[in-house]
MIRO-325614 format. One record per atom (N, C-alpha, C): x, y, z; atom name; chain; residue in one letter. Coordinates in steps of 0.2 Angstrom, whole numbers, plus 5000, padded with zeros to 4 digits. Layout:
((X Y Z) 'CA' 'A' 'A');
...
***
This chain:
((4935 4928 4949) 'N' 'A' 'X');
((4930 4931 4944) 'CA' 'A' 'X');
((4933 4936 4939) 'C' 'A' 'X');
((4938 4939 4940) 'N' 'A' 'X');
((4940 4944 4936) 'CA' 'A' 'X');
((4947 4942 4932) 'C' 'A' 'X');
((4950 4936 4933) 'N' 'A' 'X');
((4955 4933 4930) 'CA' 'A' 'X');
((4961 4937 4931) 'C' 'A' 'X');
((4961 4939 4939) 'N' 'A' 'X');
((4965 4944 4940) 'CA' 'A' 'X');
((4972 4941 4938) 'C' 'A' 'X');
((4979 4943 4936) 'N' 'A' 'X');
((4985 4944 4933) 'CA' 'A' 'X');
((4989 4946 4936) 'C' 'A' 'X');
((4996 4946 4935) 'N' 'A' 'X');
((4999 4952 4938) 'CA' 'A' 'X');
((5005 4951 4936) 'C' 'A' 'X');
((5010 4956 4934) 'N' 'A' 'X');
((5018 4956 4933) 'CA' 'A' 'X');
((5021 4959 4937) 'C' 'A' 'X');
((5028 4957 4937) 'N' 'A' 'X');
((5035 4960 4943) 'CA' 'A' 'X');
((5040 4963 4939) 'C' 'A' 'X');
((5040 4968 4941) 'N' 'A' 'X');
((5047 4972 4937) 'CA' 'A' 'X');
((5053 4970 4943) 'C' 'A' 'X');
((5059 4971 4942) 'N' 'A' 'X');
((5065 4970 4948) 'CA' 'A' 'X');
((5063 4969 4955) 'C' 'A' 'X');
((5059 4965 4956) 'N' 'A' 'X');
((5057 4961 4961) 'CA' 'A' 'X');
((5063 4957 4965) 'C' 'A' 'X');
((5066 4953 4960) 'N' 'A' 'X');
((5071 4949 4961) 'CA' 'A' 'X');
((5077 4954 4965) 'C' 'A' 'X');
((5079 4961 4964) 'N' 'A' 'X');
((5081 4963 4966) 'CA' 'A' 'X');
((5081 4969 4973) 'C' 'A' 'X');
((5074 4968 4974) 'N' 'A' 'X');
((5073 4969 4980) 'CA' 'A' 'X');
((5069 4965 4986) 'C' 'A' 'X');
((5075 4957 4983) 'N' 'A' 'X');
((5075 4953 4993) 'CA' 'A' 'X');
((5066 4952 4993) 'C' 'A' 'X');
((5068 4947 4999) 'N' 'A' 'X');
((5064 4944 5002) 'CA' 'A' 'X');
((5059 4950 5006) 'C' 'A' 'X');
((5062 4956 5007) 'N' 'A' 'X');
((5057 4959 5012) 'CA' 'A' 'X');
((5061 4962 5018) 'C' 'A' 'X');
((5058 4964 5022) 'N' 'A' 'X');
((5050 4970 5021) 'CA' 'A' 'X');
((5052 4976 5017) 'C' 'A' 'X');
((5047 4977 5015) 'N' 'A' 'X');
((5045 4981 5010) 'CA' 'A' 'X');
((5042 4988 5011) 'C' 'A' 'X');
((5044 4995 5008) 'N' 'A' 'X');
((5038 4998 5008) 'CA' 'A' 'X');
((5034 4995 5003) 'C' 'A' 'X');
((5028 4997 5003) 'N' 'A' 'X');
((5024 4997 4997) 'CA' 'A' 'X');
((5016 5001 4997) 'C' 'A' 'X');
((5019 5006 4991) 'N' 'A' 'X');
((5014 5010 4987) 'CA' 'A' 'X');
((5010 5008 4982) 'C' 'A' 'X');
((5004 5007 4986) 'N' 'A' 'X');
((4999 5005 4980) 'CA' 'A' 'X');
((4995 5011 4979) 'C' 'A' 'X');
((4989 5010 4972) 'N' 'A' 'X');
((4984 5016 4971) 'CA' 'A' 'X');
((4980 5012 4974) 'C' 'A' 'X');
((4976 5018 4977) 'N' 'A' 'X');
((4967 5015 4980) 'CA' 'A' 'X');
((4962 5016 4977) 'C' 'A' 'X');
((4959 5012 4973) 'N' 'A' 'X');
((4952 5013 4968) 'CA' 'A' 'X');
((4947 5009 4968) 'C' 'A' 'X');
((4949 5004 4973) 'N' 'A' 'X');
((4940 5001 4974) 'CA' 'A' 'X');
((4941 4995 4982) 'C' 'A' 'X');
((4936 4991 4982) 'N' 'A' 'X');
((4934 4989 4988) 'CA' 'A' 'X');
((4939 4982 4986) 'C' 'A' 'X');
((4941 4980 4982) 'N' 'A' 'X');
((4944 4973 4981) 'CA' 'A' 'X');
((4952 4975 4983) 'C' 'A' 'X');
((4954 4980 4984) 'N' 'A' 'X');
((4962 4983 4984) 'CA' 'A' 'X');
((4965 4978 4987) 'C' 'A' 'X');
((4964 4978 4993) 'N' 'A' 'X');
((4967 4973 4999) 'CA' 'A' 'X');
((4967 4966 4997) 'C' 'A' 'X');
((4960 4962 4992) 'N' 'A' 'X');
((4960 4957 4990) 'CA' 'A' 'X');
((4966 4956 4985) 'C' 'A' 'X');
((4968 4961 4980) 'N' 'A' 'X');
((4973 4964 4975) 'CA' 'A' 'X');
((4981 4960 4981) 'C' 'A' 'X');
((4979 4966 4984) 'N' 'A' 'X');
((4987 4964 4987) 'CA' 'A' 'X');
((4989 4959 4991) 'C' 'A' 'X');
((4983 4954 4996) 'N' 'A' 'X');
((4986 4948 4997) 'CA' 'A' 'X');
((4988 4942 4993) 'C' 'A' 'X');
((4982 4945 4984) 'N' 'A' 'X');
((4985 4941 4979) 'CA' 'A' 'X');
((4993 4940 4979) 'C' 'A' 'X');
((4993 4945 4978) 'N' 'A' 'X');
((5002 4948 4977) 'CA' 'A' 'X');
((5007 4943 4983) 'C' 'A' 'X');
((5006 4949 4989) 'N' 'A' 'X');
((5011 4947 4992) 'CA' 'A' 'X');
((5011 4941 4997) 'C' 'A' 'X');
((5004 4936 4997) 'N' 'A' 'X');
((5003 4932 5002) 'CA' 'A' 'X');
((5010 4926 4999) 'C' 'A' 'X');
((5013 4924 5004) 'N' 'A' 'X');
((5014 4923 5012) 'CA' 'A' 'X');
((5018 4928 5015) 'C' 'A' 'X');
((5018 4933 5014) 'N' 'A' 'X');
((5024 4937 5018) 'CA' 'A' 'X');
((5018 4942 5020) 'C' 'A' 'X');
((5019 4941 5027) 'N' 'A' 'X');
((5016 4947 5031) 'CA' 'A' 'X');
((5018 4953 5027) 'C' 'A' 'X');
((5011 4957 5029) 'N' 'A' 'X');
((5014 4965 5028) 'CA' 'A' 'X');
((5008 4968 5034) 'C' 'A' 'X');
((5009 4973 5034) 'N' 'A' 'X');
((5003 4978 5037) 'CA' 'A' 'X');
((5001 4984 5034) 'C' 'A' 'X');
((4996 4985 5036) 'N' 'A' 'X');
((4993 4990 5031) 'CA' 'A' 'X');
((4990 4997 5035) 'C' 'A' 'X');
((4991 5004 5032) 'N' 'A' 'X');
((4992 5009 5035) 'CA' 'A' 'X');
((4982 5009 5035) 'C' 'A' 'X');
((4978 5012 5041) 'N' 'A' 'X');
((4971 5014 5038) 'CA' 'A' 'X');
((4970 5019 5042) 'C' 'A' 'X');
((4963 5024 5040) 'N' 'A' 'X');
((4965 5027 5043) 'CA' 'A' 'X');
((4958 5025 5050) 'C' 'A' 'X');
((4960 5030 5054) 'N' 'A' 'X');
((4957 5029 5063) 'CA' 'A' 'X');
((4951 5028 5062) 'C' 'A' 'X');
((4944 5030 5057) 'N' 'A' 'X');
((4938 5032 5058) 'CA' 'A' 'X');
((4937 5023 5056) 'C' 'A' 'X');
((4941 5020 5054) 'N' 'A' 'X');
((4942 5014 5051) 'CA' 'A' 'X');
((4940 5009 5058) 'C' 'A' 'X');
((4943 5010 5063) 'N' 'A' 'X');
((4944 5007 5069) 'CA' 'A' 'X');
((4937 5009 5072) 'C' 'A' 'X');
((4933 5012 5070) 'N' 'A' 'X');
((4926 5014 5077) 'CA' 'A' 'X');
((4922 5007 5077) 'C' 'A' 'X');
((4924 5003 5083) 'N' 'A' 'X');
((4918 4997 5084) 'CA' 'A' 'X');
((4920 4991 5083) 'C' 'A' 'X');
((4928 4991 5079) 'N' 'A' 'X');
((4931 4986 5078) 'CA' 'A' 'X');
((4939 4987 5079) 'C' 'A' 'X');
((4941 4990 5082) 'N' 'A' 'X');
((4949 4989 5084) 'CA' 'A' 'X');
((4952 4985 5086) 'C' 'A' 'X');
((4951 4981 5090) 'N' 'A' 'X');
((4954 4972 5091) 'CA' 'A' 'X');
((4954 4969 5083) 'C' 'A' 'X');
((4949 4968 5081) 'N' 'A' 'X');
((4948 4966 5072) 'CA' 'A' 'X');
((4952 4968 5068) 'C' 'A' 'X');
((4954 4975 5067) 'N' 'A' 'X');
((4959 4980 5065) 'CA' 'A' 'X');
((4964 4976 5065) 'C' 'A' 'X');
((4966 4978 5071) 'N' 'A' 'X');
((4973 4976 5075) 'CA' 'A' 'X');
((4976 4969 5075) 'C' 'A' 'X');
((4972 4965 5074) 'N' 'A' 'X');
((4972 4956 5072) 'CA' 'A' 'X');
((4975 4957 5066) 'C' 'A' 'X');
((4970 4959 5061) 'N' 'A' 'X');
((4971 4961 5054) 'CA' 'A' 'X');
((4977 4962 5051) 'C' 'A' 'X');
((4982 4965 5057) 'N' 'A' 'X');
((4989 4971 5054) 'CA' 'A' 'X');
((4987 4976 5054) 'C' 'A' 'X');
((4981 4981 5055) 'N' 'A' 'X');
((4980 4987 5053) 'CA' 'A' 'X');
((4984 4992 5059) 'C' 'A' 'X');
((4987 4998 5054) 'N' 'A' 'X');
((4990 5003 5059) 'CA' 'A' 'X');
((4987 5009 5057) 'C' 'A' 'X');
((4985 5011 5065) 'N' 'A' 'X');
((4980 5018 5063) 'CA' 'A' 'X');
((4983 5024 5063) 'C' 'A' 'X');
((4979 5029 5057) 'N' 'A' 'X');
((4983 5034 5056) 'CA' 'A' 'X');
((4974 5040 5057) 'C' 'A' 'X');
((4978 5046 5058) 'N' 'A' 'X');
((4972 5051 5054) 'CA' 'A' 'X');
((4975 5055 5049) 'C' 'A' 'X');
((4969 5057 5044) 'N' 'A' 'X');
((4971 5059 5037) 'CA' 'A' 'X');
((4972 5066 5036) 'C' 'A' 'X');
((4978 5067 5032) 'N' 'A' 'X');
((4979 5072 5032) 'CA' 'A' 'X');
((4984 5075 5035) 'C' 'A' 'X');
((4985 5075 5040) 'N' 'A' 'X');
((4990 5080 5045) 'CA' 'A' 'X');
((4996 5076 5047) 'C' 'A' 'X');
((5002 5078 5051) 'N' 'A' 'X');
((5007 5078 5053) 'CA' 'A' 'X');
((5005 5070 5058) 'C' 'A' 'X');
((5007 5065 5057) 'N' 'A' 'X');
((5006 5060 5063) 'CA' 'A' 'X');
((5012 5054 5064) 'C' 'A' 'X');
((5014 5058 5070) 'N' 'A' 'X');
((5022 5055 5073) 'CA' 'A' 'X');
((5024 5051 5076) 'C' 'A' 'X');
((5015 5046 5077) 'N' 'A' 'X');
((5015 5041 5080) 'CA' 'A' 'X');
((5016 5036 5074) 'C' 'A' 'X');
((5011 5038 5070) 'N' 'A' 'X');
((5011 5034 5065) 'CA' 'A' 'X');
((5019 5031 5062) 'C' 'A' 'X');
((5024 5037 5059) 'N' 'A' 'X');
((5029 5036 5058) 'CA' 'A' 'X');
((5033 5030 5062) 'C' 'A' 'X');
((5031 5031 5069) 'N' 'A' 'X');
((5036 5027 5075) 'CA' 'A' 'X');
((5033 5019 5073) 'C' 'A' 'X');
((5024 5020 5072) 'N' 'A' 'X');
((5022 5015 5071) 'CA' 'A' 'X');
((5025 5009 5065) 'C' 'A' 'X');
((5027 5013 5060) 'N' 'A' 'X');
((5030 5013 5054) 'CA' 'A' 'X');
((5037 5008 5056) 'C' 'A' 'X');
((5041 5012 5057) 'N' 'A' 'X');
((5048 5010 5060) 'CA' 'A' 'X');
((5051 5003 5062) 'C' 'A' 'X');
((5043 5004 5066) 'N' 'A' 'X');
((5043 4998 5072) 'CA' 'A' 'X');
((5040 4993 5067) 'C' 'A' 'X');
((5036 4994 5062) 'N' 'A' 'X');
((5034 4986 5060) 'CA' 'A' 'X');
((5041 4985 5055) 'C' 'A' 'X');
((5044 4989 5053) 'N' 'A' 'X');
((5048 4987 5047) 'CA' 'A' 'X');
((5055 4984 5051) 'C' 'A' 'X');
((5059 4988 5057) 'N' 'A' 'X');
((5063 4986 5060) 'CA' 'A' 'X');
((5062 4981 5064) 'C' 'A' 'X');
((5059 4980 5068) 'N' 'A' 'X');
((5059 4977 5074) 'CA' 'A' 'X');
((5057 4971 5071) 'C' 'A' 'X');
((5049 4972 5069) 'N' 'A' 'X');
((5046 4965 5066) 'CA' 'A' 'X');
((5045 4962 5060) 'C' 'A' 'X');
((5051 4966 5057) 'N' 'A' 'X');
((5053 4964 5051) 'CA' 'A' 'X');
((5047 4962 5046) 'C' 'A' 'X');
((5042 4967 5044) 'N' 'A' 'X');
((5038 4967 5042) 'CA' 'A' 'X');
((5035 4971 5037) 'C' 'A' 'X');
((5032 4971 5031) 'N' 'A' 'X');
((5034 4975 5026) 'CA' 'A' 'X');
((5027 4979 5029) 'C' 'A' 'X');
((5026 4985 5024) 'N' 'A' 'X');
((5019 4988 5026) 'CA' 'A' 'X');
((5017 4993 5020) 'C' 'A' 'X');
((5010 4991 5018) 'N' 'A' 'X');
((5007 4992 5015) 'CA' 'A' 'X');
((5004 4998 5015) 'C' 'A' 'X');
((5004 5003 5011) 'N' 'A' 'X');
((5000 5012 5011) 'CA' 'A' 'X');
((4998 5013 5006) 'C' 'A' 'X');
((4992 5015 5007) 'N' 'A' 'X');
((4987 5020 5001) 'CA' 'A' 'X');
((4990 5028 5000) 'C' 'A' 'X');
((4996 5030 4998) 'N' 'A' 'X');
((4997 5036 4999) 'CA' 'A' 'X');
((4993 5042 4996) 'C' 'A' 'X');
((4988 5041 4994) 'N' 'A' 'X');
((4982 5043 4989) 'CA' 'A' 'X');
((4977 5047 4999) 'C' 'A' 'X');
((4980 5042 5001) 'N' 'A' 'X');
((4974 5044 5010) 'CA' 'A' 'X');
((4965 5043 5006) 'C' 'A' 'X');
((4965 5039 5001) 'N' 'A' 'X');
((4958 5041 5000) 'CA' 'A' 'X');
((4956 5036 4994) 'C' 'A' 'X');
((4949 5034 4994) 'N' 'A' 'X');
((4948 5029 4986) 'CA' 'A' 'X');
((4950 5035 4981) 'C' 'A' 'X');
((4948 5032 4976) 'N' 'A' 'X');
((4950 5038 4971) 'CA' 'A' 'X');
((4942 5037 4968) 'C' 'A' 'X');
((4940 5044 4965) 'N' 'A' 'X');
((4931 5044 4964) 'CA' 'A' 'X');
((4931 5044 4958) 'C' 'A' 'X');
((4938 5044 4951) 'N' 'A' 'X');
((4937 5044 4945) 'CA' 'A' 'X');
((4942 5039 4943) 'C' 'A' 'X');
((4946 5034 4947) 'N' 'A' 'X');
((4950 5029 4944) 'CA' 'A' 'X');
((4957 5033 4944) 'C' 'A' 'X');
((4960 5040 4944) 'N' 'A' 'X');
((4964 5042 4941) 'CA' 'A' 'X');
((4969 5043 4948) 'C' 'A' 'X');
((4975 5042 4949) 'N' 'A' 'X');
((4979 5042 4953) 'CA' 'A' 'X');
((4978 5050 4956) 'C' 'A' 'X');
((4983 5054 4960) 'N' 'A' 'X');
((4982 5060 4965) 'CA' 'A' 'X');
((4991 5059 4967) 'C' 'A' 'X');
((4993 5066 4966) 'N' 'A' 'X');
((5000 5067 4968) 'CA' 'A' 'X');
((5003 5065 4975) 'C' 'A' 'X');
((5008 5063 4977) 'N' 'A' 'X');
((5011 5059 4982) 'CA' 'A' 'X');
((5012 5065 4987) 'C' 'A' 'X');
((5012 5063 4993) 'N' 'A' 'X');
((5014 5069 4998) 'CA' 'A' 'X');
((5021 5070 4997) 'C' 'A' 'X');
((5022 5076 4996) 'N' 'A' 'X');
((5034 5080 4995) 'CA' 'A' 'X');
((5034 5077 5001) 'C' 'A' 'X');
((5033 5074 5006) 'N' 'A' 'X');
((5036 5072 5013) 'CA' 'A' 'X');
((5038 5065 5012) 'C' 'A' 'X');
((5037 5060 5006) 'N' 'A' 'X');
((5036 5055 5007) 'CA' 'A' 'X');
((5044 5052 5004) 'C' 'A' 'X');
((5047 5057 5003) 'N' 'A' 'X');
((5056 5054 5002) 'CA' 'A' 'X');
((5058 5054 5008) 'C' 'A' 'X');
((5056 5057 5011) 'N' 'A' 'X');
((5058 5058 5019) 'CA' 'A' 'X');
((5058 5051 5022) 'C' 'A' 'X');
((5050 5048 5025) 'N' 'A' 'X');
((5051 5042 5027) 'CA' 'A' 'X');
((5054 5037 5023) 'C' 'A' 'X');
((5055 5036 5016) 'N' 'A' 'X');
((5058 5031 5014) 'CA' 'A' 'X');
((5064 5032 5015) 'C' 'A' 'X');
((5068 5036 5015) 'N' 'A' 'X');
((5075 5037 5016) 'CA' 'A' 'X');
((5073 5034 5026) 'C' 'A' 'X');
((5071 5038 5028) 'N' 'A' 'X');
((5073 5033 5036) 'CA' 'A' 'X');
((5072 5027 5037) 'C' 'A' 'X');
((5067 5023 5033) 'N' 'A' 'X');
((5064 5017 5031) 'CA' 'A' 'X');
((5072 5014 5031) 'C' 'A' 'X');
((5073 5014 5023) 'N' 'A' 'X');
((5079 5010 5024) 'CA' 'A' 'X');
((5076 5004 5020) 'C' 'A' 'X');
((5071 5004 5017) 'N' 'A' 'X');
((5068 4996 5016) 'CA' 'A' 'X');
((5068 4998 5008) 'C' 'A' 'X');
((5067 4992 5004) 'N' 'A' 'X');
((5065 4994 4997) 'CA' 'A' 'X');
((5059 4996 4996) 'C' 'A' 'X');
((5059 5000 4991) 'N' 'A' 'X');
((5051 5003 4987) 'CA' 'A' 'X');
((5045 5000 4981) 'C' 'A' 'X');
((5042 4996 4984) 'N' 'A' 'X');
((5039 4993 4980) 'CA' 'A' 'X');
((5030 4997 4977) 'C' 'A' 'X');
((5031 4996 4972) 'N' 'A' 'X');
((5024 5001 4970) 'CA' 'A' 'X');
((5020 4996 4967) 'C' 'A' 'X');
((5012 4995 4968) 'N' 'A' 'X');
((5008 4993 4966) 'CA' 'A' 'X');
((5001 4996 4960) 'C' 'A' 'X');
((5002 4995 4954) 'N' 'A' 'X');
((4997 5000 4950) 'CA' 'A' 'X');
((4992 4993 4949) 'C' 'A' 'X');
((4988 4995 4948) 'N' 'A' 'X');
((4982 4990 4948) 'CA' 'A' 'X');
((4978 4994 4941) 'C' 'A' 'X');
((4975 4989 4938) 'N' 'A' 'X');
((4971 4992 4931) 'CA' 'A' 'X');
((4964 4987 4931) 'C' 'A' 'X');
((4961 4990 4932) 'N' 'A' 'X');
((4954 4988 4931) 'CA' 'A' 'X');
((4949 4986 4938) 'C' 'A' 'X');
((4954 4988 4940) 'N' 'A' 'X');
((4950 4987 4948) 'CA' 'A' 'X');
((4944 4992 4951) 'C' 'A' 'X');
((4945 4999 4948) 'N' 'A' 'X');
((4941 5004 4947) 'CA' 'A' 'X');
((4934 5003 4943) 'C' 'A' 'X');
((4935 5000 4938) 'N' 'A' 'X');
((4931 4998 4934) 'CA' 'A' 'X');
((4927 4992 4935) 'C' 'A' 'X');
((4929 4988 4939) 'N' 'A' 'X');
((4926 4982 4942) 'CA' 'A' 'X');
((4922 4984 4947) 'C' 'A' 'X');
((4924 4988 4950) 'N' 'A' 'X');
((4918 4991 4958) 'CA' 'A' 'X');
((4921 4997 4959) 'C' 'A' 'X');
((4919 5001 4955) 'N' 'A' 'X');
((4919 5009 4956) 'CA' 'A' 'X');
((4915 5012 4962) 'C' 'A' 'X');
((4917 5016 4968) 'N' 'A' 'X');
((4913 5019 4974) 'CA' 'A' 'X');
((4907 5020 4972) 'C' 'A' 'X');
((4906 5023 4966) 'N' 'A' 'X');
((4898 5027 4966) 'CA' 'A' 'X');
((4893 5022 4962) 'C' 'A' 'X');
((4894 5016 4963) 'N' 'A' 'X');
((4891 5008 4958) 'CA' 'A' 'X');
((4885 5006 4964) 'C' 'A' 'X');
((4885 5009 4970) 'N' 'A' 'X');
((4882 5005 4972) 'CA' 'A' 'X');
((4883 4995 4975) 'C' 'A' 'X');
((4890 4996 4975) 'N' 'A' 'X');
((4892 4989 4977) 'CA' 'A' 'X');
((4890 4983 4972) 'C' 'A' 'X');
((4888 4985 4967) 'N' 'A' 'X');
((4888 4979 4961) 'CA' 'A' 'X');
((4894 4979 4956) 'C' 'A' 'X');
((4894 4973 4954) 'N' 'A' 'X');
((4902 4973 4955) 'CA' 'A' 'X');
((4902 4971 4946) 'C' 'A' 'X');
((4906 4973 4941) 'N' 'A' 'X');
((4905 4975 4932) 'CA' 'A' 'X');
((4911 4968 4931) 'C' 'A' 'X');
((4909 4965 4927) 'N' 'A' 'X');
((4915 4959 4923) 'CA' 'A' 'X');
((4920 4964 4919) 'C' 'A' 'X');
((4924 4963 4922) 'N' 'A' 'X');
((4929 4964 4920) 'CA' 'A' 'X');
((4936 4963 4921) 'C' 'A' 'X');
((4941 4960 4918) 'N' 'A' 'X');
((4947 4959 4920) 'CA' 'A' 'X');
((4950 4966 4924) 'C' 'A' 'X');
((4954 4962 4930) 'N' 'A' 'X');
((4959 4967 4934) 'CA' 'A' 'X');
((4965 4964 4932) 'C' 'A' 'X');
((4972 4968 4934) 'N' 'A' 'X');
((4979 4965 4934) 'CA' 'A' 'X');
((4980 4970 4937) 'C' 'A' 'X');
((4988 4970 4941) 'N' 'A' 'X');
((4990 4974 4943) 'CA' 'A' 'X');
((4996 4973 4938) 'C' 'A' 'X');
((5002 4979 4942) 'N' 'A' 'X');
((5011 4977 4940) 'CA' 'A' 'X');
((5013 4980 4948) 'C' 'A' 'X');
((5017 4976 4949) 'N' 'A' 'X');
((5022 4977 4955) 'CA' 'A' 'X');
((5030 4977 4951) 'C' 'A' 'X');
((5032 4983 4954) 'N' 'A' 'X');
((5038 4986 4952) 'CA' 'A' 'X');
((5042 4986 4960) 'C' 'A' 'X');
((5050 4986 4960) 'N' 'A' 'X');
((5051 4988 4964) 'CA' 'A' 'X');
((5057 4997 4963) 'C' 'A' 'X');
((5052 5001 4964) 'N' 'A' 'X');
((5053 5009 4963) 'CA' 'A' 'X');
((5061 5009 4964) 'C' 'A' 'X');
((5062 5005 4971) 'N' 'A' 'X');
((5069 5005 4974) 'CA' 'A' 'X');
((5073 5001 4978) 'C' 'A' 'X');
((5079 4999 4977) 'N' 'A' 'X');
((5081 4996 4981) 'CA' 'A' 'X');
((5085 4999 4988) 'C' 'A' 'X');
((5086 4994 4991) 'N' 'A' 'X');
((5088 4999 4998) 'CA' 'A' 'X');
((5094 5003 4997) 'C' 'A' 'X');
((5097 5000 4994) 'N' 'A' 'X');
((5105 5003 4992) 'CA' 'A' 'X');
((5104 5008 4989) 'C' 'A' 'X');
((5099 5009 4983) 'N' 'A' 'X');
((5098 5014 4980) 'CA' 'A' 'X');
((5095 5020 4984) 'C' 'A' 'X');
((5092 5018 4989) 'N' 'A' 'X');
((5089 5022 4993) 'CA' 'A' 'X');
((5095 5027 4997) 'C' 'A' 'X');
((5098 5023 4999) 'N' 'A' 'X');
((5104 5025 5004) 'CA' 'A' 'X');
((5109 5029 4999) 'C' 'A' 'X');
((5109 5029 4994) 'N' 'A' 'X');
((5112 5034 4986) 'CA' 'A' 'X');
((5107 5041 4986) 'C' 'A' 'X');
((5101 5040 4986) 'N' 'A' 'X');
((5099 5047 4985) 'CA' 'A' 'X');
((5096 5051 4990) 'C' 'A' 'X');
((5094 5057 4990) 'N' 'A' 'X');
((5092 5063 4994) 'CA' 'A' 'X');
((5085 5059 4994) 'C' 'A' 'X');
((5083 5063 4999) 'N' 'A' 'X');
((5077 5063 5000) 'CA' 'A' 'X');
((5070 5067 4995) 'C' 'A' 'X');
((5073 5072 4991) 'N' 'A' 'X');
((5069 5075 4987) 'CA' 'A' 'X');
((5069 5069 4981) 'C' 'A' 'X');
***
């Protein structure tokens, strides 16, 4: 219904997978947005725990990996690790930890060189344009005509990762 689109920036150069990958969160279709994207390649997706109350088998079927918002979460990290290393699996994050209530992005946690540096995985980043505007949080769930597209860029490759600091 939205004629959704999308472009790849050096894609080609970061591989088949697993992937980090930062997308922006701006409406209820997001997840719809990214299987466009990346289906067939598994990913999993970070959510947070209030997400899981009455459905965590469902969750957990889905690939969700539960986090809580905001603070220092160790588990989460190991969780991390473990989908990208072991089960070779990319995994998909809202680093936003939150929809956005005006369409407009929100600065990345300084902590978030860190993980990518221990990842080890390429950095792929998902911006998404019109998805806000198709079903904005405060609509009421009616949903506006409008074209979405995303752009998938890959931020990094692993090599390059393994080149720089973590700042």
């Amino acid at each position: 219904a939205t004629r959704f689109k999308y472009t790849t920036n050096r894609m080609d150069e970061a591989g088949n997978g697993p992937y980090f990958i930062l997308m922006n969160h701006s409406s209820f279709i997001d997840l719809q947005i990214a299987y466009k994207i990346f289906f067939p390649k598994p990913f999993n997706i970070i959510c947070t725990s209030d997400g899981f109350v009455g459905k965590s088998l469902l969750m957990r079927l889905l690939g969700c990996i539960p986090t809580n918002k905001f603070v220092t979460d160790i588990t989460l990290i190991s969780d991390i690790l473990h989908t990208v290393k072991k089960n070779n699996c990319s995994v998909l994050m809202y680093p936003e930890a939150s929809y956005s209530f005006d369409g407009c992005a929100t600065p990345l946690p300084q902590r978030l060189g860190v993980l990518v540096k221990k990842l080890g995985v390429p950095v792929v980043t998902v911006m998404t344009d019109g998805a806000f505007l198709r079903d904005p949080l405060y609509n009421g769930l009616q949903k506006r005509k409008v074209k979405v597209s995303a752009h998938v860029n890959c931020l990094f490759t692993a090599e390059e990762i393994a080149e720089k600091t973590a700042e």
